[in-house]
C-alpha positions in Angstrom: 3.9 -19.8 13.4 3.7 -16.7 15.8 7.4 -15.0 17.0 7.7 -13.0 19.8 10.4 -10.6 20.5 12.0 -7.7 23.0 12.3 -4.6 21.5 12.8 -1.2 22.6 9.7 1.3 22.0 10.4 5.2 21.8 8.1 7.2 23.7 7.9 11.0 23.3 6.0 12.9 25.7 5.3 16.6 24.4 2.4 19.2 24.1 -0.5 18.0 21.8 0.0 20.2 18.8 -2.3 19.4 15.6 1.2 18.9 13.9 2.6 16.5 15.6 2.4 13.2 13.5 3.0 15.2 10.7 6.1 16.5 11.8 7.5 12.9 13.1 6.2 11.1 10.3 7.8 13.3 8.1 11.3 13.4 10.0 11.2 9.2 9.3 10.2 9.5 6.0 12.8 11.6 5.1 15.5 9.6 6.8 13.9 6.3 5.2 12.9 5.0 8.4 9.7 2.8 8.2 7.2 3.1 11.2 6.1 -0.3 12.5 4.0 0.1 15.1 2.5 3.2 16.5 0.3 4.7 19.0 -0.8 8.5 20.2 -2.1 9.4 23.4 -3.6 13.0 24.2 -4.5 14.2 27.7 -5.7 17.7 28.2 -2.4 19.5 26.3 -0.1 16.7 26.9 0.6 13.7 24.2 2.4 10.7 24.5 3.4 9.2 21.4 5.0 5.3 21.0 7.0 4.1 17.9 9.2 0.8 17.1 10.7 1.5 13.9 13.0 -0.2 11.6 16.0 1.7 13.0 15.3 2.5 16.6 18.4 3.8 17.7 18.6 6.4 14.2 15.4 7.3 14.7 15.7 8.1 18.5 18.9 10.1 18.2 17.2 12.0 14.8 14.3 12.6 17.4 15.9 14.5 20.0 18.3 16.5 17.4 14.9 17.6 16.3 14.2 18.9 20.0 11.4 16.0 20.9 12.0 14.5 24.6 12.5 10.9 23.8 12.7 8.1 26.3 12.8 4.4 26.0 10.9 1.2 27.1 10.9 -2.4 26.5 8.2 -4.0 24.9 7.3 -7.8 23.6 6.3 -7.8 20.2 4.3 -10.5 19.1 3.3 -11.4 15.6 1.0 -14.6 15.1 -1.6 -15.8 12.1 -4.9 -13.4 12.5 -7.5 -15.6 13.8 -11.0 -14.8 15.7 -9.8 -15.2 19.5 -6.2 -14.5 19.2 -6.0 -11.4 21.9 -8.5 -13.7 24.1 -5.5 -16.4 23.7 -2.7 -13.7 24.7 -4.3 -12.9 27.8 -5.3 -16.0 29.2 -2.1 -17.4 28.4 -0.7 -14.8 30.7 -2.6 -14.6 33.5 -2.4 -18.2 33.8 1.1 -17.3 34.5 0.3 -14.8 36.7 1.8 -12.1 33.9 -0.4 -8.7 34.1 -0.6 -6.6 31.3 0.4 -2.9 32.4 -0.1 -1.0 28.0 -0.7 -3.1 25.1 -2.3 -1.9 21.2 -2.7 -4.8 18.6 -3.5 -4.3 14.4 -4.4 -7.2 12.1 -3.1 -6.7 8.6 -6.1 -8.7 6.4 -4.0 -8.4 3.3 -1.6 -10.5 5.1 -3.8 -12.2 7.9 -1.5 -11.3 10.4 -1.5 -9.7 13.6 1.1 -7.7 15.9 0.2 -7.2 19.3 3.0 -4.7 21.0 2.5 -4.8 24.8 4.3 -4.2 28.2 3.8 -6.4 31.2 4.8 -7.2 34.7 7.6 -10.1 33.4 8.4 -9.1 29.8 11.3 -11.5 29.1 8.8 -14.3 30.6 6.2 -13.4 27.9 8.3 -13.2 25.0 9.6 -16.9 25.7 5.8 -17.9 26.6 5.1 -17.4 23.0 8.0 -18.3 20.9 7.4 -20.9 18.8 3.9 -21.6 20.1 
């Protein structure tokens, strides 16, 4: 049965330094903090860098006592069984609602045969109701 839910995504915008996912991954994995979803982007010398974690609001305020410019977003997280078609089924489900997609990174877990799709989109409360239950 898939769930979909509203969470709040970190974003850090900083240089692109070879150390970077080092340095955060460490920082969580000294504070116990699991990583749930994740995604880098490098431009030139800038990075962005997205996290939901298992405890957003410790991991945010441990970000930016560790100097990192940290700002928040909402996202709809949506975790359904991992079948051939699924992201086809996500999108046409939301442009038939006239929903557009604005970021979105998936990741199927085979061990598990699930997948989490972690996107932003023009009416996210809307989305995250759309699939609920479905």
């Amino acid at each position: 049965m898939p769930s979909a839910r509203l969470e709040r995504e970190l974003v850090i915008h900083t240089e692109n330094r070879i150390e970077l996912i080092g340095e955060v991954s460490r920082l969580f994995y000294d504070m116990g903090v699991n990583i749930l979803a994740v995604n880098l982007r490098v431009e030139g010398e800038d990075a962005t860098l997205r996290l939901i974690t298992s405890a957003q609001t410790y991991a945010r305020d441990a970000l930016r006592r560790a100097g990192f410019f940290v700002d928040e977003r909402e996202v709809v997280v949506l975790e359904l069984p991992e079948r051939v078609g699924f992201l086809c089924k996500v999108a046409e489900a939301l442009e038939r609602e006239e929903i557009r997609i604005y970021d979105l990174y998936a990741t199927v877990s085979t061990g598990t045969r699930t997948a989490a799709v972690v996107f932003t989109c023009s009416h996210n409360s809307k989305a995250a109701l759309m699939f609920q239950g479905r």
